[in-house]
N, C-alpha and C positions, 0 to 999 in steps of 0.2 A: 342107409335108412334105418331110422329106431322106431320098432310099435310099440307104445302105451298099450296093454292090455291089463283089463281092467276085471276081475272072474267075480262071480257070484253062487257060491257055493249052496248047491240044497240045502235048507236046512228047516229039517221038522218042527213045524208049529210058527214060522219067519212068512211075512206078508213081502211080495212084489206086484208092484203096480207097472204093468209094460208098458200102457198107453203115455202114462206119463215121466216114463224113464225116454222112452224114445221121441217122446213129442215135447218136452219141458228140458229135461236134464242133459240130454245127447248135446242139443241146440245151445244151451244153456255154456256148457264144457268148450266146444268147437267154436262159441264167439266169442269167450275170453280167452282162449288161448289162440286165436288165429287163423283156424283151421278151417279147412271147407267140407270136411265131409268124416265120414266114421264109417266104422264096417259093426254093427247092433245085431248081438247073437241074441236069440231067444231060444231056451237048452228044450229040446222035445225028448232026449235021450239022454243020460248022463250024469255026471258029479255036478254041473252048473245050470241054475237058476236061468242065469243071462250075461251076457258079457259084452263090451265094445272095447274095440281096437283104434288105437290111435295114431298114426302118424305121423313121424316129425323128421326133416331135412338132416337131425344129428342128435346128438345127448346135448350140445350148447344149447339147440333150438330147443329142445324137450325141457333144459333146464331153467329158459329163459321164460315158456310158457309156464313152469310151473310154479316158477316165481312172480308171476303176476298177480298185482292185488286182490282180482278176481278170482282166484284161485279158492279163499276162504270162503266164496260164498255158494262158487261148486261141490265144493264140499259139505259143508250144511245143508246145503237142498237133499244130502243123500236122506234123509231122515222125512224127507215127504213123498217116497216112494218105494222103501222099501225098510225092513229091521233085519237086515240081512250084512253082515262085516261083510266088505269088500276085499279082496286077496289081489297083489296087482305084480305083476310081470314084466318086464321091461324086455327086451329081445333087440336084437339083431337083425336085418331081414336081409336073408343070404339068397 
């Protein structure tokens, strides 16, 4: 299994919108690429803002969702929810 993890780092004077990171964007991510569901951090303590994790069957599956055309337009929505660069993580799950 491979997780997508996706971090959003603090950052002084940077706007996030949670309601519509997890109610717009999450939804948004998870039906262009296939998926049924995400694990949506929201940081109370820490280096990160917010984060989600994502799931994929392998790096082919991971690679095949993130080659979908849709993928552009997940990525533009980040700019209606936050001004915060995204940092992202690819793993393992042992």
């Amino acid at each position: 299994m491979i997780r997508l993890s996706v971090l959003y780092p603090k950052t002084e004077g940077a706007s996030f919108d949670h309601d519509y990171y997890a109610n717009s964007h999450v939804p948004l991510a998870l039906s262009t690429w296939g998926l049924t569901s995400a694990e949506i951090d929201k940081g109370i303590n820490g280096p990160y803002e917010a984060a989600v994790h994502f799931t994929f069957e392998s790096m082919d599956a991971m690679a095949a969702a993130m080659g979908n055309e849709g993928t552009a337009a997940v990525q533009a929505d980040v700019a209606n929810y936050t001004t915060i660069v995204p940092e992202m993580q690819v793993s393992e799950i042992v």
